[in-house]
C-alpha positions as MATLAB code, in Angstrom:
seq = 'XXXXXXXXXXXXXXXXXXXXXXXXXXXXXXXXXXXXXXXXXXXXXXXXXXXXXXXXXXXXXXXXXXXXXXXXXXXXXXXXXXXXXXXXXXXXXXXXXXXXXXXXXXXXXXXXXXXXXXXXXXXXXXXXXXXXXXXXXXXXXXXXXXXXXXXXXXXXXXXXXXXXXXXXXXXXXXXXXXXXXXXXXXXXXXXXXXXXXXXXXXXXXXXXXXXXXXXXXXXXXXXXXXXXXXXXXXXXXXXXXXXXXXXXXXXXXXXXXXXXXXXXXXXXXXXXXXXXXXXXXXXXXXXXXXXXXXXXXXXXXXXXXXXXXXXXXXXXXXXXXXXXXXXXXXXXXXXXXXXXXXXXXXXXXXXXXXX';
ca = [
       0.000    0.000    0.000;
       1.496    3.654   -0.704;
       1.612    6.282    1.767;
      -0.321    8.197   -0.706;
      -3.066    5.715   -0.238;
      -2.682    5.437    3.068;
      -3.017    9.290    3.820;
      -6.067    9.181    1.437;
      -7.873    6.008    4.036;
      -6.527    8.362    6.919;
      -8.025   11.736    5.633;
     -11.455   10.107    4.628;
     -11.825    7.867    8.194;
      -9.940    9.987   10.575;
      -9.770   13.478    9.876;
     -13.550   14.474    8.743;
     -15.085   12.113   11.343;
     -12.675   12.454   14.459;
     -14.475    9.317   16.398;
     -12.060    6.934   18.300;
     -14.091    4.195   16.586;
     -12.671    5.096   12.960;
      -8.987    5.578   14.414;
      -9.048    2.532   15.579;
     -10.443    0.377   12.936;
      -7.730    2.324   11.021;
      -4.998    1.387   12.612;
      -6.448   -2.192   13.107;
      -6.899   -2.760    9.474;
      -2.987   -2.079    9.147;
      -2.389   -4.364   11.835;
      -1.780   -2.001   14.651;
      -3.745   -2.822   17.988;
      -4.532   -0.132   19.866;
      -6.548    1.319   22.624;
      -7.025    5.495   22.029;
      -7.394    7.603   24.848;
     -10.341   10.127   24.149;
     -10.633   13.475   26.563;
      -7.737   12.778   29.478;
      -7.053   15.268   30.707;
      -4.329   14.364   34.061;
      -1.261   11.981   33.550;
      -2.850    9.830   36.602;
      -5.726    8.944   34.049;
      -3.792    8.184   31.666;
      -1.604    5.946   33.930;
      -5.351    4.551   34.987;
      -6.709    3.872   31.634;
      -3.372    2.519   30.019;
      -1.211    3.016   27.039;
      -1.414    2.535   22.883;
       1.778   -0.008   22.351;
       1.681    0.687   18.493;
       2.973   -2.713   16.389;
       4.826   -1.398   13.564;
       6.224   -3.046   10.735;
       8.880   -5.087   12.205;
      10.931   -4.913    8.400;
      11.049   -1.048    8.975;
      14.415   -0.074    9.707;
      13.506    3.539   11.029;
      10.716    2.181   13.824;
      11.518   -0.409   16.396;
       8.370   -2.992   17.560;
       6.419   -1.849   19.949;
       8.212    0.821   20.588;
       5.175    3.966   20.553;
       2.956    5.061   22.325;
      -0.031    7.186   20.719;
      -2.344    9.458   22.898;
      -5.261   10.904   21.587;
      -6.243   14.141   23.586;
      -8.356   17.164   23.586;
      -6.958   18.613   26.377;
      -3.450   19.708   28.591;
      -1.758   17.226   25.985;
       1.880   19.009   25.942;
       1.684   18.691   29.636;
       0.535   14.987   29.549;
       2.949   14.433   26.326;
       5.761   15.480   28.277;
       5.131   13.315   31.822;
       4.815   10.423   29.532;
       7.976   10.930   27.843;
       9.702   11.272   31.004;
       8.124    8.745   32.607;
       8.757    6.021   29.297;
      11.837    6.762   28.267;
      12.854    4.955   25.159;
       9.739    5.598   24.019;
       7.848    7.686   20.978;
       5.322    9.252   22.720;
       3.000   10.374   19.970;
       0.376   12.770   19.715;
      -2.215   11.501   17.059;
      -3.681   15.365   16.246;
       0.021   16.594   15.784;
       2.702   14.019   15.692;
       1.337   11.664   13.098;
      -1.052   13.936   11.303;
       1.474   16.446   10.580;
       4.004   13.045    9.680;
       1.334   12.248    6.919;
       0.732   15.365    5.377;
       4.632   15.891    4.974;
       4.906   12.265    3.119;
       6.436   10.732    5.997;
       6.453    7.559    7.926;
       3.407    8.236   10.513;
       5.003    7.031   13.259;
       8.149    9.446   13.895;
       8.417   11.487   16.984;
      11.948   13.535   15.922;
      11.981   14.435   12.910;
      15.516   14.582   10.968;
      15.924   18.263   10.827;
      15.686   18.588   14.957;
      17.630   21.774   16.335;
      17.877   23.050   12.525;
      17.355   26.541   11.720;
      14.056   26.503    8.696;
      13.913   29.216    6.957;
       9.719   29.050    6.307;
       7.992   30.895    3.716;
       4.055   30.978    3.080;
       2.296   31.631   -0.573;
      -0.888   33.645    0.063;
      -3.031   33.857   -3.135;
      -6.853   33.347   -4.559;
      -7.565   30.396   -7.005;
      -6.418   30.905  -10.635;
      -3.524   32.674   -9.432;
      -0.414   30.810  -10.521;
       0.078   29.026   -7.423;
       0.533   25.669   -9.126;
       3.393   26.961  -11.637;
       4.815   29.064   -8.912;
       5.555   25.980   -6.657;
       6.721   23.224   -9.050;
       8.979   26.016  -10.056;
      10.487   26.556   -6.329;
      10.249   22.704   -5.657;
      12.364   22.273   -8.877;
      14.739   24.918   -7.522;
      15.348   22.893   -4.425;
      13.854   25.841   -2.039;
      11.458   23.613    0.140;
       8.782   21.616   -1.598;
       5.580   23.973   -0.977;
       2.669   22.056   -1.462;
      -0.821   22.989   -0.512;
      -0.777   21.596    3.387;
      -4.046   23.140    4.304;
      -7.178   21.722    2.974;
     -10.417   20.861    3.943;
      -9.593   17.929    6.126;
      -7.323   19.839    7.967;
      -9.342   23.252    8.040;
     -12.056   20.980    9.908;
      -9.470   20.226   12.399;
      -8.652   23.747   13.084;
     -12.008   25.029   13.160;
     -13.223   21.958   15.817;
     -10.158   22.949   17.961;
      -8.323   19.881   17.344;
      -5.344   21.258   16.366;
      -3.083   24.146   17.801;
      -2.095   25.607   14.950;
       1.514   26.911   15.737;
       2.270   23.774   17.219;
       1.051   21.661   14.074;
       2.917   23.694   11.876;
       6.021   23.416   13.654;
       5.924   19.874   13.292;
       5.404   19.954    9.657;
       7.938   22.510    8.896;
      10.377   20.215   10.645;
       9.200   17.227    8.900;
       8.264   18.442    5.815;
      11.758   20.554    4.737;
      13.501   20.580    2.176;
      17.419   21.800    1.848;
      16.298   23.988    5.224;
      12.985   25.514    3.573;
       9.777   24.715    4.145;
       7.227   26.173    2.137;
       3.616   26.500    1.970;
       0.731   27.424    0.273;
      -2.803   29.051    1.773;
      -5.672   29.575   -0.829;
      -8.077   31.877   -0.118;
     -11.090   30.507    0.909;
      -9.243   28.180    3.068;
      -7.775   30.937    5.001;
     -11.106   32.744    5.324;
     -12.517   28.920    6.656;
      -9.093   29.312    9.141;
     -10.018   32.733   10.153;
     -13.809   33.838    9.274;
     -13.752   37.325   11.179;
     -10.411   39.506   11.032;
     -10.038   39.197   14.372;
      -7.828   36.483   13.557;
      -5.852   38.342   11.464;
      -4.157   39.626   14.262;
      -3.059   36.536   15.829;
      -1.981   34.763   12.620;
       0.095   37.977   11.415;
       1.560   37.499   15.299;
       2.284   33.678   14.326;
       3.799   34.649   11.721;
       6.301   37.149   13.120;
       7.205   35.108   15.855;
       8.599   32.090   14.194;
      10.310   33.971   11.725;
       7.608   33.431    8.603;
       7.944   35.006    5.301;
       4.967   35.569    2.978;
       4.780   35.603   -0.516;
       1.734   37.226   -1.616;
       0.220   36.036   -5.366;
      -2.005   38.296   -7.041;
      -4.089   37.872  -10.214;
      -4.712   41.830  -11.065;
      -7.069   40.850  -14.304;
      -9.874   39.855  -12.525;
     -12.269   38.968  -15.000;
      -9.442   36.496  -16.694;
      -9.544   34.925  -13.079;
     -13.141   34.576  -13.072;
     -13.196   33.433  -16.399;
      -9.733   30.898  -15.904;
     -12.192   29.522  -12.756;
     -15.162   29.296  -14.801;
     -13.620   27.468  -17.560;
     -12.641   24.789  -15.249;
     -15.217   23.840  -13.646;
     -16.969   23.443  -16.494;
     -14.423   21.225  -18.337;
     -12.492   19.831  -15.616;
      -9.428   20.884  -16.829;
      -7.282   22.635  -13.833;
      -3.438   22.328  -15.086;
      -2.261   22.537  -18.259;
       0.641   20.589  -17.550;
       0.603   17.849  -19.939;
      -1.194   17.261  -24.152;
      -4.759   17.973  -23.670;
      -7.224   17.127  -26.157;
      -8.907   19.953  -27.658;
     -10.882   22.137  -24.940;
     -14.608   22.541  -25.926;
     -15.485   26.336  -25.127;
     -17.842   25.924  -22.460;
     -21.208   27.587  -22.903;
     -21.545   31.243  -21.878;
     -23.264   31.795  -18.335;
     -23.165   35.535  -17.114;
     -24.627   34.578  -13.534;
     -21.797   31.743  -12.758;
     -18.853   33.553  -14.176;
     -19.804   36.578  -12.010;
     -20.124   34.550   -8.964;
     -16.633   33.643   -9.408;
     -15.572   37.089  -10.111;
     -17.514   38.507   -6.913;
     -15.620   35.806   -4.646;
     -12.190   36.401   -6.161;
     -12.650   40.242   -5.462;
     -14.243   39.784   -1.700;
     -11.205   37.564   -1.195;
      -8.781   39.223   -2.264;
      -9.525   42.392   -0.404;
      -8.842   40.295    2.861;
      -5.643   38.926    1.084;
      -4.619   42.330    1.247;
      -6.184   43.860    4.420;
      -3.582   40.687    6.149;
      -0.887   41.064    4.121;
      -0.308   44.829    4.976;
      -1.395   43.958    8.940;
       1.194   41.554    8.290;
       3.989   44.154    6.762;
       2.450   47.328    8.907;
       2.105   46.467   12.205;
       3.905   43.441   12.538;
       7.010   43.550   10.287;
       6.471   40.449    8.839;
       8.355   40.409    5.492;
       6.128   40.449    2.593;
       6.667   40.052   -1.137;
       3.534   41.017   -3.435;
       4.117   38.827   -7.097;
       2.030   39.843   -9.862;
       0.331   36.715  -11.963;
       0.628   38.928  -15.104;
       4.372   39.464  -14.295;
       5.099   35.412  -13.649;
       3.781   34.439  -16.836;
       5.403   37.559  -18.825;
       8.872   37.284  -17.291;
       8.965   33.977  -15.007;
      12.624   33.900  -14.453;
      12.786   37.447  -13.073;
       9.471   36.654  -10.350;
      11.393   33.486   -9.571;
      14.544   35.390   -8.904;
      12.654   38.202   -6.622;
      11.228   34.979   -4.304;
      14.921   33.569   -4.108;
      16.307   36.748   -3.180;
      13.351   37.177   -0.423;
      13.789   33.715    0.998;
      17.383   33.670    1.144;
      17.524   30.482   -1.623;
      21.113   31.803   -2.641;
      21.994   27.638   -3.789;
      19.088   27.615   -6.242;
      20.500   28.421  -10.072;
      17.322   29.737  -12.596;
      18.714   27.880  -15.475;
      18.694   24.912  -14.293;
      14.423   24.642  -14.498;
      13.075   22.099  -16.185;
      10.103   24.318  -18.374;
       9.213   21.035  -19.705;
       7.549   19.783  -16.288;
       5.099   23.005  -15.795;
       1.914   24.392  -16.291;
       2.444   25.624  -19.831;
       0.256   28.326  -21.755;
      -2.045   26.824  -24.240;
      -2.808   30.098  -26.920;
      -6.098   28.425  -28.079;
      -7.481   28.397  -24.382;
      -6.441   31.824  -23.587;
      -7.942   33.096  -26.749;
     -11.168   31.581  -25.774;
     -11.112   33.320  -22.562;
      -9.987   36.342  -24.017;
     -13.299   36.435  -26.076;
     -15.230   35.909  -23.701;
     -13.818   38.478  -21.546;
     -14.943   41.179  -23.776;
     -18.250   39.728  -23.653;
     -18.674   39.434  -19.320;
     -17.095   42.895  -19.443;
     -19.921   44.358  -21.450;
     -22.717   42.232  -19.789;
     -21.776   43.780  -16.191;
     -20.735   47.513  -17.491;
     -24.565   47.151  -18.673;
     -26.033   45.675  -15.316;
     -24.062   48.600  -12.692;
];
């Protein structure tokens, strides 16, 4: 079975549905017994209640049998995590909402309490942009580079978590930024409606511009100035499934016109982006975090010269431009962009007419 599988079974029984029950028969199935403590909130009921012995794979060379132990809590769990490491020394003691989530989303073996880069100083960079922004071009590029592999962590599995209090968020990403680095970056990337899920009120603005400054964060903000084309580039697939043009694609069908949907997407992708920006200057303003605004329109026109701006800003001074392979990214296709660019003209016209 591949960990890409397995993270699939673990996202669909575990993380939408956080029930003991489904844990378990989880880690059953995969021959693990277990017994998951829900809600403890002392060590001396965990001591009363008992332990998770995790059996892992005795042919893995990086995990020892029997050698974890894996506590679910809700509550006081670095306290409890830390009298239970002192008290079973020798031990992993493993946090299911942190240790091994955070182990899964980085593409690691679920069952690692230290990860490699321990005591290492990560430089960590976030990409902050709406849908249809060039997210997907701008991180292949930067994982080709060798500055972190920045993949879209947060989604709606984990969003769930966050909003049900499951997870502390600094703490989580900690782990994953420790687990999940690459050549001493980590990198990730927050879409939009995601972070308004993470933080619905601006309120939390505030405290995730503070996370952000205190453990030495960068952001990379992505904007899509055109948008109608972003509408239109969202529009287009949905309606033909087509999301990346990374690879031959048959023909692309022009979809048929539909004023109402494409300005639903237009309406979202301007709401959200004026909270992109209300948090990215908190961010800069009052906080100091360092911020670096990239322009879609300026990726696409001159990508080597946006890439080199990001290495600058993250301090990638090992990565070399000329060694990207164009071959292996989203690519420009000029018969879909002429579609859209027809169509533009016609949404423009339609809504000039209905102000």
């Amino acid at each position: 079975m591949t960990l890409e599988r397995t993270f699939r079974d673990f996202d669909e029984q575990f993380f939408d549905k956080t029930s003991t029950l489904r844990l378990r028969e989880f880690l059953e199935t995969r021959g693990a017994q277990a017994h998951i403590l829900t809600d403890a909130t002392h060590f001396k009921e965990i001591a009363r209640n008992g332990f998770c012995t995790i059996s892992c794979d005795p042919k893995d060379p990086t995990i020892a049998l029997k050698r974890n132990i894996l506590v679910l809590l809700h509550r006081h769990e670095k306290a409890v995590l830390r009298e239970l490491a002192a008290a079973y020394t020798g031990k992993n003691i493993l946090s299911v909402r942190h240790d091994v989530a955070s182990s899964l989303i980085a593409g690691t073996w679920p069952l690692v309490s230290l990860p490699h880069s321990e005591g290492r100083n990560i430089k960590k960079y976030l990409i902050l942009c709406n849908p249809r922004s060039g997210s997907t071009y701008l991180t292949r590029a930067l994982e080709q580079l060798g500055v972190g592999m920045p993949r879209e962590h947060i989604r709606d599995a984990i969003v769930y978590m966050f909003s049900n209090r499951s997870f502390r968020f600094v703490y989580f990403f900690d782990q994953l930024a420790k687990k999940a680095e690459h050549n001493g970056f980590f990198g990730t990337k927050l879409i939009s409606h995601f972070f308004k899920s993470l933080f619905p009120h601006r309120n939390g603005y505030f405290l995730a511009a503070h996370w952000l400054k205190r453990f030495d964060w960068k952001l990379v903000y992505l904007v899509r100035n055109e948008k109608a084309d972003q509408a239109l580039s969202a529009y287009f697939a949905k309606q033909t499934d087509v999301w990346h043009l990374d690879h031959d694609i048959p023909p692309i069908t022009n979809p048929p016109y539909n004023y109402r949907a494409i300005r639903r997407f237009y309406d979202d992708f301007v709401n959200w982006e004026e909270d992109l920006r209300y948090f990215t200057r908190l961010c800069q303003d009052k906080y100091g975090v360092p911020v670096l605004e990239i322009a879609y329109e300026d990726l696409w026109r001159d990508p080597e010269a946006s890439l080199r701006a990001i290495l600058g800003f993250v301090d990638a001074k090992m990565a070399c431009i000329d060694e990207l392979n164009h071959a292996q990214l989203p690519k420009r296709v000029a018969a879909y962009h002429q579609s859209i660019s027809d169509y533009r003209q016609r949404f423009l016209a339609d809504m000039a007419r209905r102000i």
